[in-house]
C-alpha positions as CSV (number, residue, x, y, z in Angstrom):
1,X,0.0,0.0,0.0
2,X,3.3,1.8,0.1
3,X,5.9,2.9,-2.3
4,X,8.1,6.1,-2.0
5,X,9.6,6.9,-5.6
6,X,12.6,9.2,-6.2
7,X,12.1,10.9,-9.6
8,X,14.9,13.4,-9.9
9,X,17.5,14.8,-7.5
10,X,19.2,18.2,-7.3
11,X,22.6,17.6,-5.5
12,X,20.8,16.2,-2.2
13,X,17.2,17.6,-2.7
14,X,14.5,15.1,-3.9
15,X,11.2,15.1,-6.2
16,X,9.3,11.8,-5.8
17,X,6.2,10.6,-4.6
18,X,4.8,8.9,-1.8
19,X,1.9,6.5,-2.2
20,X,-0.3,5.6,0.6
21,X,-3.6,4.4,0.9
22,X,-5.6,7.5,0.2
23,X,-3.9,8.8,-2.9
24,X,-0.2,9.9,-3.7
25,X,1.6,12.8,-2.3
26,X,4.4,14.5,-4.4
27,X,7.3,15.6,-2.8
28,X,8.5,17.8,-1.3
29,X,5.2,18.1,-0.1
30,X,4.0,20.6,2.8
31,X,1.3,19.3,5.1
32,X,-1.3,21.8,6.6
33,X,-1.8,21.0,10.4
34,X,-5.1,20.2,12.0
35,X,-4.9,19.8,15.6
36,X,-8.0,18.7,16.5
37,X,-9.4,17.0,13.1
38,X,-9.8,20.1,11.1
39,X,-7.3,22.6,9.4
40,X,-8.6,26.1,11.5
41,X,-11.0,27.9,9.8
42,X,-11.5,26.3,6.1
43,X,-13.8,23.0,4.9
44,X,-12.2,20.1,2.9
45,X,-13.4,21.5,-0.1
46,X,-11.9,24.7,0.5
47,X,-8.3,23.1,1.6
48,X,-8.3,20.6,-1.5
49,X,-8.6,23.8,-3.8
50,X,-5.2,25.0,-1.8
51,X,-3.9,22.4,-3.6
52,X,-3.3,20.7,0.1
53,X,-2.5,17.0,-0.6
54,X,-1.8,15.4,3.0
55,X,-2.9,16.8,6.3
56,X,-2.1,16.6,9.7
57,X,-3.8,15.7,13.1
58,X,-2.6,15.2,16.5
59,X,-2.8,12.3,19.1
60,X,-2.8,13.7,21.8
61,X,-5.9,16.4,21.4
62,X,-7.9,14.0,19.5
63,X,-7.6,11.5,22.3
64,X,-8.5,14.2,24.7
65,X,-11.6,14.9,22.7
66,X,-13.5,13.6,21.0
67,X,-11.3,10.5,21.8
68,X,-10.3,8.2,19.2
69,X,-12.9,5.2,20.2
70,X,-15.7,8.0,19.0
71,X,-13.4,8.7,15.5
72,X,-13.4,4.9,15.2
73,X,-17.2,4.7,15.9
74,X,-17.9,7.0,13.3
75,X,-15.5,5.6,10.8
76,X,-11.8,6.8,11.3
77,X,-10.5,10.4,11.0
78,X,-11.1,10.3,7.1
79,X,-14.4,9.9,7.2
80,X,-15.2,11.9,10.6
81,X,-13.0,15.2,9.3
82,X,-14.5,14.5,5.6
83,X,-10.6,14.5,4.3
84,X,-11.0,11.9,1.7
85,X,-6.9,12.3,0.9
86,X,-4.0,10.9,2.9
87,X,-3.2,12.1,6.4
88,X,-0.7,11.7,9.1
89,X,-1.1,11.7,12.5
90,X,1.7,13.2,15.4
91,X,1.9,10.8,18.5
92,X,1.5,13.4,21.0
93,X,5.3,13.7,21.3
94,X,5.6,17.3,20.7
95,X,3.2,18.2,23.6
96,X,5.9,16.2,25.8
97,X,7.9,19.9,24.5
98,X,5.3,22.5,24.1
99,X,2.9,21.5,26.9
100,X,6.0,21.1,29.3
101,X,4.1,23.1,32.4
102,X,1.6,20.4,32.7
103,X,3.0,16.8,32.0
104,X,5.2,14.5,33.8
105,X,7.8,12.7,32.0
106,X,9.1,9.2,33.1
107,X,11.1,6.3,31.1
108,X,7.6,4.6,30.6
109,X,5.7,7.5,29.1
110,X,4.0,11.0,29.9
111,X,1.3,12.2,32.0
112,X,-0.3,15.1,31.5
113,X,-2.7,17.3,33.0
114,X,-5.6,18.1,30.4
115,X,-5.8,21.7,29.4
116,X,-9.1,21.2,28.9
117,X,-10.3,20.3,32.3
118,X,-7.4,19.5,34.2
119,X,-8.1,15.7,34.3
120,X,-4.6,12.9,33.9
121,X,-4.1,11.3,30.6
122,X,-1.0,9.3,29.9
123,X,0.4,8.3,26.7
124,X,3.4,6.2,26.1
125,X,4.7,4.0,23.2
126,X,1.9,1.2,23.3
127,X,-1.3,4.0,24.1
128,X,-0.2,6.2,21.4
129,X,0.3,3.8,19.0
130,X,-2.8,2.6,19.6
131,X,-4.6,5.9,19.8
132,X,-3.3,6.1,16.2
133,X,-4.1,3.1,14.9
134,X,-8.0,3.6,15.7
135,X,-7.6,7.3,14.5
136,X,-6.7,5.1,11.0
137,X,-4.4,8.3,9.2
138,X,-2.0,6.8,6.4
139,X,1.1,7.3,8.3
140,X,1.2,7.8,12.3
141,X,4.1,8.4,14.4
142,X,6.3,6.4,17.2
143,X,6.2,8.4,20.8
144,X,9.4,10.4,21.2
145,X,10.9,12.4,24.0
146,X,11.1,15.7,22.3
147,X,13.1,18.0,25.0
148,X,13.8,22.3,24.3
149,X,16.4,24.1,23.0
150,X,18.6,25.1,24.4
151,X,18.6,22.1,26.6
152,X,21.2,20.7,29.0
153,X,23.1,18.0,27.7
154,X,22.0,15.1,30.0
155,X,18.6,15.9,29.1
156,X,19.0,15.9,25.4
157,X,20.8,12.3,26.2
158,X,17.9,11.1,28.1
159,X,15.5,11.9,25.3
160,X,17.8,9.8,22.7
161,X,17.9,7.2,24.5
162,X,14.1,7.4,25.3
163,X,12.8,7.8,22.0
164,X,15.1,4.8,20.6
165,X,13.4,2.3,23.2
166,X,10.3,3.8,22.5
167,X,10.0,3.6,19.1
168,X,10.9,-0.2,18.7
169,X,7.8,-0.2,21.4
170,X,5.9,2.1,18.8
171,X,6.8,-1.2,16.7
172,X,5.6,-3.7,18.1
173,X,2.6,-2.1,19.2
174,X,1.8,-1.1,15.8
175,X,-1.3,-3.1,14.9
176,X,-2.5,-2.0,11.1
177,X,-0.6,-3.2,7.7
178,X,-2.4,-0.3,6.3
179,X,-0.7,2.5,8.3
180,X,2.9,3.3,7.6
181,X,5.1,4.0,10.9
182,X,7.9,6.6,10.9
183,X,10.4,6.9,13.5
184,X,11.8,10.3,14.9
185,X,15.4,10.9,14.9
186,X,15.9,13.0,18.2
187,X,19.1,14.4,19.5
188,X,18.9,18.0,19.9
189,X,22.3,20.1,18.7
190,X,24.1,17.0,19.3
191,X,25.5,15.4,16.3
192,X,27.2,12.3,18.0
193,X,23.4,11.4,19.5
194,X,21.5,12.6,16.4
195,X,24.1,10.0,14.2
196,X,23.2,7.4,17.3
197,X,19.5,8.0,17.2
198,X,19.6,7.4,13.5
199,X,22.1,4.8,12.9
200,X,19.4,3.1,15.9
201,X,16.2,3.4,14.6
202,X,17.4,2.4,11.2
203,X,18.0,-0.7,12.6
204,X,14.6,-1.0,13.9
205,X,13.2,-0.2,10.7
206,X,10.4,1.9,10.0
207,X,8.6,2.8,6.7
208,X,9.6,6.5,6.6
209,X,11.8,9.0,9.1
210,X,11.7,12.0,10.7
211,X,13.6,14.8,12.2
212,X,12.1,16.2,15.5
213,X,13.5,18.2,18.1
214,X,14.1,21.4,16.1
215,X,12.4,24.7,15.7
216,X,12.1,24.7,19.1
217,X,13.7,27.6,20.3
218,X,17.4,26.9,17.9
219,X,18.5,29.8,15.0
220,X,18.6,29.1,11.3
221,X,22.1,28.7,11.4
222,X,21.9,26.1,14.3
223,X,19.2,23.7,12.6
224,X,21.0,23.7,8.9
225,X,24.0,22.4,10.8
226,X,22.0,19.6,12.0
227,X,19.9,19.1,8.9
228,X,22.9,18.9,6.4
229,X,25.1,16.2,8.0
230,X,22.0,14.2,9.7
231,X,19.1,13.8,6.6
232,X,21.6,11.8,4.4
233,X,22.1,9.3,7.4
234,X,18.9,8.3,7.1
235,X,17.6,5.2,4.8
236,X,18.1,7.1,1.4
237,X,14.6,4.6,-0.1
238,X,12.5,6.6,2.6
239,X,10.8,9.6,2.9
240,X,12.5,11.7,5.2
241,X,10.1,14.4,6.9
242,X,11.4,17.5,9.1
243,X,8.6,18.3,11.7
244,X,6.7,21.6,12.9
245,X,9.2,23.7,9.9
246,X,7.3,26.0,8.1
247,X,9.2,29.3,7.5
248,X,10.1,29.5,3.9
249,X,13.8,30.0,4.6
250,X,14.1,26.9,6.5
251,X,12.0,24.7,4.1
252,X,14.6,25.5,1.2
253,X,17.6,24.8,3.2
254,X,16.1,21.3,4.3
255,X,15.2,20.7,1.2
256,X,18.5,21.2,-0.4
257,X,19.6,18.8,2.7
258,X,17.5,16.3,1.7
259,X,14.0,16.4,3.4
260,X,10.7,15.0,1.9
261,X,7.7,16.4,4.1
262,X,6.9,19.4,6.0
263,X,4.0,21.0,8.8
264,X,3.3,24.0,10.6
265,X,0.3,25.9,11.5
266,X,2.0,29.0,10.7
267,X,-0.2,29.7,7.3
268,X,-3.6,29.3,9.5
269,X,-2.0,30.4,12.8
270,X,-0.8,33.7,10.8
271,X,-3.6,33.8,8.9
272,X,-5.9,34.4,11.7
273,X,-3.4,37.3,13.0
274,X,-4.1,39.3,9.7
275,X,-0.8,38.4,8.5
276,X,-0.2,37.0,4.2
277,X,2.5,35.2,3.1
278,X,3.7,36.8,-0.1
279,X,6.5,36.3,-2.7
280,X,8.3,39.2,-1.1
281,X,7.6,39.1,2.5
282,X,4.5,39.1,4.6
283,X,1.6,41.7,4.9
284,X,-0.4,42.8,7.8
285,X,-3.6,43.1,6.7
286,X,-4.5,45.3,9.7
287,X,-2.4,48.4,8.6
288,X,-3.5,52.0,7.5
289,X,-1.7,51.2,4.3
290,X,-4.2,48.9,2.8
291,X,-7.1,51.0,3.6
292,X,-7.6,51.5,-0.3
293,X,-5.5,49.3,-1.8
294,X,-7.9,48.0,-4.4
295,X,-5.0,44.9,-5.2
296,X,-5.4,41.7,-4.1
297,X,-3.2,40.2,-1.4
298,X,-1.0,38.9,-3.7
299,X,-0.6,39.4,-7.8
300,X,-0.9,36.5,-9.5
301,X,-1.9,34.3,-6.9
302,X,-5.4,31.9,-8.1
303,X,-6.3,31.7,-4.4
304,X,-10.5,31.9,-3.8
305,X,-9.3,34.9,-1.7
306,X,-6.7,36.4,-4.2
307,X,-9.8,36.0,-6.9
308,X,-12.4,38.8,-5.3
309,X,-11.4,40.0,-2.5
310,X,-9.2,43.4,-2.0
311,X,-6.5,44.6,0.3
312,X,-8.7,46.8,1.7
313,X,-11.8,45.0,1.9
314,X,-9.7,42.3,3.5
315,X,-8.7,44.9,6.3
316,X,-12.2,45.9,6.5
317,X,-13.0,42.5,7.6
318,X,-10.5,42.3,10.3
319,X,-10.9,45.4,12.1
320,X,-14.6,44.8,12.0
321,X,-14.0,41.2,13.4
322,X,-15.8,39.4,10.7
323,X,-14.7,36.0,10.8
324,X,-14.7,35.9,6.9
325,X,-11.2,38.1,7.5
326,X,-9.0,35.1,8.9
327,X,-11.0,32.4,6.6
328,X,-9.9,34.0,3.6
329,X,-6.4,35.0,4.8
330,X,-5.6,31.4,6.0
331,X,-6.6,30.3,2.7
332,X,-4.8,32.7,0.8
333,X,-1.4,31.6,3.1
334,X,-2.5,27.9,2.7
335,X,-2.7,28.3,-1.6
336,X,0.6,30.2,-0.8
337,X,2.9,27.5,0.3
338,X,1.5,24.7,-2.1
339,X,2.5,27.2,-4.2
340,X,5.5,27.3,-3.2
341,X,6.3,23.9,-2.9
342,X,4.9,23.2,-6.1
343,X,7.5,25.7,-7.3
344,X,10.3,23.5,-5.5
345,X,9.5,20.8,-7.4
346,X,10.0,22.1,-10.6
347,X,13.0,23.7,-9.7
348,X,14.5,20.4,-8.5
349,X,13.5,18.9,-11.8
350,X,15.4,21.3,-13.6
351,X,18.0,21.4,-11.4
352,X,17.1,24.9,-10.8
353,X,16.4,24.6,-6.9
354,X,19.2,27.4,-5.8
355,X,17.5,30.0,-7.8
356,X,14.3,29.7,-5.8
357,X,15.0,32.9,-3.9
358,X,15.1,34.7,-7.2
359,X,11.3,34.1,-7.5
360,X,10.7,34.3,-3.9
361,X,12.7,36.6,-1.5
362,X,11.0,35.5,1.1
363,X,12.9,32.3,1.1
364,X,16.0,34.2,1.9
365,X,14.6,36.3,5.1
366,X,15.5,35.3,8.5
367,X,12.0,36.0,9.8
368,X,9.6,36.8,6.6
369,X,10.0,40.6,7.4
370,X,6.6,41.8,7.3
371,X,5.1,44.9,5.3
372,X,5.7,47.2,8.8
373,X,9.2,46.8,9.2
């Protein structure tokens, strides 16, 4: 049901396809996140006509609610979000880092305090495997130990070691021929335990492999000089997917190290803040500037928003509080970075990829400097 194809390469970047279940997925591919079974603030319909081929969800908020015994009742996340395309679940390893004020970590797994209501829920390699395999997505995760950065070195030890046993738990918990299972190469700054956690779970063997543990509080600089020498260590016939990276700086520079598969909420997270990717930087659609501005967020772009709706208008919405304002900015930022990708993909098949930033400055900012600055 799987089969992950290299077409062309570009020094170390990759076009190819991954198969699964539910359709293909070219890569490099960009998934949009959605937390809690939906991408925030567009339908299916809308999403597909981003150009959106794989989604995200997440483990550990599903589980919390509705639960995944009520997804399975009402026939697995596919059917219950009405995403008819492939989708990949998170194992709730990333709220071991970002919801670090209300869990407790052991060797066996995590407990944490629901934000929700305060009640205990634990997860650990065998629960959130099997959280996953109820939730039924194309391709779920193994549990990792995902710690901060900057983190003290003991720690980041801790979590290699962690996420190496858990993982071959992940394994042979792992229940469904019809879900592929990545590993997570952890390891922090670390390059001795990031070659470690790779060289470990290789061994194990999983059908694709990740790279968690960065854009968690590390620079640019810091995460290429993991990315470049760690991606080509792992199983060259997999996909190889970077986790919660969405700026377009970063994406380029993992791409040209060798990664596959992307995430981030930052298109619907920004979108919501009145803020729109753009070739050339991002806009904030709240500003006096766009008062009359009669263009639309972007030229060019085929976006539902880009195709009616104004600069202006679109700050009209947002300092009235319409709700339409950060629907039709989200979707704007989501057609954006299929666009971009899409864009990537050519490039790499004419081994052009280096020249992206001609086409997008954006690519080249350190933080997407926005239209106030």
């Amino acid at each position: 049901m799987f089969e992950f194809d290299i077409n062309h390469t570009d020094g170390h970047a990759r076009h190819g396809v991954l198969t699964t279940p539910h359709g293909p997925v070219a890569t490099p591919a960009f998934m949009p996140v959605g937390t809690a079974g939906t991408v925030k603030g567009v339908t299916p319909t809308q999403l597909r006509a981003t150009g959106a081929q794989m989604i995200l969800g997440n483990t550990y908020h599903l589980q919390l609610r509705p639960t995944a015994d009520v997804v399975r009742e009402l026939g697995g996340l596919h059917r219950f979000t009405g995403w008819d395309g492939p989708m990949l679940t998170d194992s709730g390893g990333f709220q071991v880092f970002s919801l670090g004020k209300i869990r407790k970590i052991d060797d066996g797994g995590v407990e944490f305090q629901s934000h929700i209501d305060g009640a205990t829920m634990r997860l650990d390699p065998r629960i959130a495997t099997d959280v996953q395999n109820k939730l039924g997505a194309d391709v779920i995760m193994a549990f990792d130990d995902c710690p901060p950065l900057p983190c003290e070195a003991d720690r980041v030890e801790i979590a290699v070691m962690r996420t190496i046993r858990w993982a071959a738990e992940c394994k042979e918990a792992h229940a469904r021929t019809d879900q592929a299972l990545f590993g997570i190469v952890q390891g922090g700054l670390d390059l001795r335990l990031r070659e470690h956690c790779a060289t470990q779970l290789a061994k194990i063997g999983f059908d694709g492999y990740a790279i968690g543990g960065l854009s968690v509080g590390e620079s640019h600089d810091e995460m290429v000089e993991v990315l470049r020498p760690v991606v080509p260590m792992l199983p060259a016939d997999r996909p190889r997917y970077l986790m919660g990276v969405g700026m377009p700086r970063d994406i380029v520079a993992a791409v040209a190290a060798g990664v596959d598969m992307f995430d981030c909420v930052l298109p619907t997270r920004n979108g919501r803040n009145s803020q729109a990717f753009t070739a050339t930087g991002q806009l904030k659609m709240r500003n006096e500037k766009h008062r009359l501005d009669d263009s639309p967020l972007e030229a060019g772009c085929d976006c539902e928003a880009c195709k009616f709706a104004s600069r202006g208008y679109i700050r009209h919405l947002f300092n009235s509080g319409e709700m339409l304002g950060p629907t039709l900015t989200s979707i704007h930022n989501l057609r954006f970075y299929q666009r971009f990708l899409s864009r990537i993909r050519e490039l790499i098949r004419e081994d052009r990829l280096a020249t992206i930033v001609n086409e997008y400055p954006i690519a080249a900012m350190p933080h997407a400097a926005s239209d106030s600055e």
